[in-house]
Residue frames as a rotation matrix with the C-alpha (Angstrom) as fourth column:
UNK 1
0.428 0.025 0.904 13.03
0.898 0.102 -0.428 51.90
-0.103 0.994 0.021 34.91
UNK 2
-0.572 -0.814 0.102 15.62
0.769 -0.489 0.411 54.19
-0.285 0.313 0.906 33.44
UNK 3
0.293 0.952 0.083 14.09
0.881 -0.236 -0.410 57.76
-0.370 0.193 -0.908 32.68
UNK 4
-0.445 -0.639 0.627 15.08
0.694 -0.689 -0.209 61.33
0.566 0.342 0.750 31.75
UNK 5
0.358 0.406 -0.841 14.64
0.706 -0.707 -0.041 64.99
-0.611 -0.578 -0.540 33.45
UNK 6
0.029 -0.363 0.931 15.10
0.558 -0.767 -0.316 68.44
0.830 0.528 0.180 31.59
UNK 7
-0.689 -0.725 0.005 16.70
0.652 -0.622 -0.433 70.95
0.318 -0.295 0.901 33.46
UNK 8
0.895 0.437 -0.084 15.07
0.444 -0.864 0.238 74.01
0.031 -0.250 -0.968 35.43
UNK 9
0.483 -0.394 0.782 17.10
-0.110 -0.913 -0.392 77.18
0.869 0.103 -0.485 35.54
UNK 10
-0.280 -0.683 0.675 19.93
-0.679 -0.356 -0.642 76.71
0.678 -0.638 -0.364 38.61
UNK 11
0.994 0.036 -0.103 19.81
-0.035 0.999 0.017 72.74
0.103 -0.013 0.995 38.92
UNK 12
-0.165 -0.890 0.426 22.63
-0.984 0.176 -0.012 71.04
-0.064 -0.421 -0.905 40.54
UNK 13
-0.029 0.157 -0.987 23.40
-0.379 0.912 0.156 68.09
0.925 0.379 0.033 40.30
UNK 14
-0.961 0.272 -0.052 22.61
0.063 0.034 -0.997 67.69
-0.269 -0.962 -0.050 44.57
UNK 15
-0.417 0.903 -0.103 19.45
-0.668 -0.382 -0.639 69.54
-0.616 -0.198 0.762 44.00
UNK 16
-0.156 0.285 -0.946 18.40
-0.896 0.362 0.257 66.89
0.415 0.888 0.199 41.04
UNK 17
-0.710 -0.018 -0.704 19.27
0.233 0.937 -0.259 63.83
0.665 -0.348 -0.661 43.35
UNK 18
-0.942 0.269 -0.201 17.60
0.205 -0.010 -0.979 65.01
-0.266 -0.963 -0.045 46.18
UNK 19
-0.601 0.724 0.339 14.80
-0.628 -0.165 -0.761 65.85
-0.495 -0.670 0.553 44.21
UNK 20
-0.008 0.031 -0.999 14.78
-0.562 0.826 0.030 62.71
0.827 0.562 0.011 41.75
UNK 21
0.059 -0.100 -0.993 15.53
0.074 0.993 -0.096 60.16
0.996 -0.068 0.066 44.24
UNK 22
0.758 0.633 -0.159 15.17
0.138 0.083 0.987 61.69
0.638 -0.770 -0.024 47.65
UNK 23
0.815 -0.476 -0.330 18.53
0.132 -0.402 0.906 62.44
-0.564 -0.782 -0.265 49.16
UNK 24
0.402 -0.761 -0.509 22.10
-0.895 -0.208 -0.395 63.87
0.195 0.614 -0.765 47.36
UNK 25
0.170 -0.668 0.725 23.68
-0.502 0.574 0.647 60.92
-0.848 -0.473 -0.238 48.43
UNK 26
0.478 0.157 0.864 22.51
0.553 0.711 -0.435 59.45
-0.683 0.685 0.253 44.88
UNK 27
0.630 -0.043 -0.775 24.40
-0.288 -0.940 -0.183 61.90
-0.721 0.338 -0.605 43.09
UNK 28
-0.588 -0.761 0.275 27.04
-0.344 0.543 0.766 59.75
-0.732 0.356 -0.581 42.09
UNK 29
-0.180 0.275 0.944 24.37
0.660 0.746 -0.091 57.74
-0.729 0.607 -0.316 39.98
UNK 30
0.728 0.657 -0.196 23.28
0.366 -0.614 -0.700 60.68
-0.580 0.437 -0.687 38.16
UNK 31
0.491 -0.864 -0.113 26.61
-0.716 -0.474 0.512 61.62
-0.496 -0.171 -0.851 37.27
UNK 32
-0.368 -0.517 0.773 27.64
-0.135 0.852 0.506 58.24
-0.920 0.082 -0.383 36.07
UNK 33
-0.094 0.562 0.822 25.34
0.729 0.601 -0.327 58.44
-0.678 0.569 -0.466 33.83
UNK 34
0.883 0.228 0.410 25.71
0.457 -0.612 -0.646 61.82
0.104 0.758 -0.644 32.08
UNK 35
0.463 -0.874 0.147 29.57
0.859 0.484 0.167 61.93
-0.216 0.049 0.975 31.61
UNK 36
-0.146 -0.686 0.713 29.84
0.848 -0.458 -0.267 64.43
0.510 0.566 0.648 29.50
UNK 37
0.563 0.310 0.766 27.92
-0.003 -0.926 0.377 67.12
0.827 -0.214 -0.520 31.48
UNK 38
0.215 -0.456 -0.863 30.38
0.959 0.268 0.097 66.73
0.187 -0.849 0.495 34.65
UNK 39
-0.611 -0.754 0.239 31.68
0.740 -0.652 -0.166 70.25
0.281 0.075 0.957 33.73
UNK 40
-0.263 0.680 0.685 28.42
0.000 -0.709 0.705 71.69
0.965 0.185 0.186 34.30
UNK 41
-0.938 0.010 -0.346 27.80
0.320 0.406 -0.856 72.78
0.132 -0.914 -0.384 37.79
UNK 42
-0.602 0.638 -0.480 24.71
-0.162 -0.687 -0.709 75.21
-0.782 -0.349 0.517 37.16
UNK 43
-0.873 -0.012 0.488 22.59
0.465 0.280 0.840 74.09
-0.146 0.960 -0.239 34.87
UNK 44
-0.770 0.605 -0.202 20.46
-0.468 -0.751 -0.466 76.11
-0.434 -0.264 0.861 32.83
UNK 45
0.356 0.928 -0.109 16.82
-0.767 0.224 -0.601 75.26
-0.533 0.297 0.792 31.21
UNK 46
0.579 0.167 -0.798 16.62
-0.811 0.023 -0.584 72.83
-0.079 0.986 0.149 29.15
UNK 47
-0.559 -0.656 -0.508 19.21
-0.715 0.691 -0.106 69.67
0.420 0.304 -0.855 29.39
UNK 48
0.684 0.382 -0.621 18.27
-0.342 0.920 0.189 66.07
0.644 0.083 0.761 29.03
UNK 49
-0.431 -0.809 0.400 19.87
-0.868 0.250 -0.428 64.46
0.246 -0.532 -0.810 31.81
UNK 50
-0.110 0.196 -0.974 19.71
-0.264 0.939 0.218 60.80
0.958 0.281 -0.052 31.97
UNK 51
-0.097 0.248 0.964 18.22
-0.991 -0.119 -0.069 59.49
0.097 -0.962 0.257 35.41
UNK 52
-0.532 -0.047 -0.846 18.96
-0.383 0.904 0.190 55.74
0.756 0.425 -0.499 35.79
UNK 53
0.947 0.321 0.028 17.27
-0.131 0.306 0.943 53.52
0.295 -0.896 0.332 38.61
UNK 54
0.365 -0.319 0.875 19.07
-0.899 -0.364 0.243 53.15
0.241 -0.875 -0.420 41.55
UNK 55
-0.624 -0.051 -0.780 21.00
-0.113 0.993 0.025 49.69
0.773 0.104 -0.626 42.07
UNK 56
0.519 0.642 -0.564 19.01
0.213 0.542 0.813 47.54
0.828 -0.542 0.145 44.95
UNK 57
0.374 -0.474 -0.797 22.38
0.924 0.264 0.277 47.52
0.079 -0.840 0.536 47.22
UNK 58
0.024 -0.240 0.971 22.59
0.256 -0.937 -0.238 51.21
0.966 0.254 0.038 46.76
UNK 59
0.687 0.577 0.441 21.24
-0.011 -0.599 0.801 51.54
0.726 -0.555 -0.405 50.34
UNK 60
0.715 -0.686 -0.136 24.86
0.578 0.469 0.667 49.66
-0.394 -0.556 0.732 51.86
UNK 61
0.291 -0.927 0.238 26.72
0.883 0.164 -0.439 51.28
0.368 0.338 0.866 50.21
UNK 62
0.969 -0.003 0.249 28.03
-0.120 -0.881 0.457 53.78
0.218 -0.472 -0.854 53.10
UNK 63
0.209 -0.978 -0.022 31.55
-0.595 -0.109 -0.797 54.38
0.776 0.179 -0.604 53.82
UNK 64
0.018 -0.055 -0.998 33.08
-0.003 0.998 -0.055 52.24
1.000 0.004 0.018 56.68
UNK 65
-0.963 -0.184 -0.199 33.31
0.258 -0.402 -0.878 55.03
0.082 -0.897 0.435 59.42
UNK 66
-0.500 0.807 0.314 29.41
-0.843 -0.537 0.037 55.70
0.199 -0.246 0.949 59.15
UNK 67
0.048 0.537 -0.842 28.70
-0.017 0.844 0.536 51.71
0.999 -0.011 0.050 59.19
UNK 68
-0.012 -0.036 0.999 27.29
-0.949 -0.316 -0.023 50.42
0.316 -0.948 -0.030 62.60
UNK 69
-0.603 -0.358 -0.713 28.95
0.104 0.851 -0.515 47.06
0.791 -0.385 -0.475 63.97
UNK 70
-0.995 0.103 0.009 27.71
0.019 0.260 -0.965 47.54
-0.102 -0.960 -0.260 67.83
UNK 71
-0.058 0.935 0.350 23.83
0.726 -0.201 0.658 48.03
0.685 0.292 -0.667 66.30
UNK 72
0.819 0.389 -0.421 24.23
0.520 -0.814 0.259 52.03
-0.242 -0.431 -0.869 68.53
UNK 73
0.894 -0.310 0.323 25.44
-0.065 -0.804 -0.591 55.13
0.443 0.507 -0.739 68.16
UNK 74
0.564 -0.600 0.568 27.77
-0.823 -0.355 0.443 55.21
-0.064 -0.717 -0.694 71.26
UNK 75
-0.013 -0.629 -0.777 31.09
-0.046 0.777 -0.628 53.91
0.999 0.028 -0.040 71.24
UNK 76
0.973 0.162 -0.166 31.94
0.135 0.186 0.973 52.34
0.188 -0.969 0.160 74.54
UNK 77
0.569 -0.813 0.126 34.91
-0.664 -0.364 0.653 53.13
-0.485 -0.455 -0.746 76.71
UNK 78
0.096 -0.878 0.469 36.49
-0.258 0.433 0.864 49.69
-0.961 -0.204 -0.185 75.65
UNK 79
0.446 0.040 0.894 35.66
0.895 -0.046 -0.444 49.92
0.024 0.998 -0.056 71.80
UNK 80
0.732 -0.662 0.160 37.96
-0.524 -0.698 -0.488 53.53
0.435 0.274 -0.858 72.04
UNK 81
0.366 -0.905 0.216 40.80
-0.436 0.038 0.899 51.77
-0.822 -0.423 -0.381 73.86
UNK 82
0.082 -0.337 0.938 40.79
0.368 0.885 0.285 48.84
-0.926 0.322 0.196 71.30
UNK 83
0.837 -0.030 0.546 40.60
0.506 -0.336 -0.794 51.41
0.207 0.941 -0.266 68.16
UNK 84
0.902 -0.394 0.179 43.49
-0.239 -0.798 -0.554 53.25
0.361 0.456 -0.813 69.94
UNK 85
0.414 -0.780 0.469 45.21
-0.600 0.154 0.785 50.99
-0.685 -0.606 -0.404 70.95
């Protein structure tokens, strides 16, 4: 459920995700949702900042060079030839 947060004195909009929703990565949602304040990078006391929920597939959604095909960290010798080759 959709909620609100007022401002503390030298809020970011990092420091808000991470401590709304547990990591900056959700910033984007927070942001989406309070348009007009974009310009604001420090915020002082006091602003209503809209704090939607998170979608469900929020947790996929990682660029395409941090996704893991091989289910490990390490590439193997012949997964670098075949990317440079």
């Amino acid at each position: 459920m959709a909620s609100t947060y007022m401002t503390s004195q030298g809020d970011t909009w990092d420091l808000m995700a991470y401590n709304l929703y547990g990591a900056e990565k959700y910033m984007r949602y927070l942001a989406q949702a309070n348009w007009p304040l974009l310009d604001i990078l420090v915020f002082p006391s006091g602003i209503k900042i809209n704090v939607p929920d998170i979608p469900e597939d929020a947790a996929e959604d990682v660029p395409f060079w941090r996704a893991d095909d091989a289910g490990d960290d390490q590439p193997t010798e012949e997964k670098l030839y075949e990317q440079s080759t």
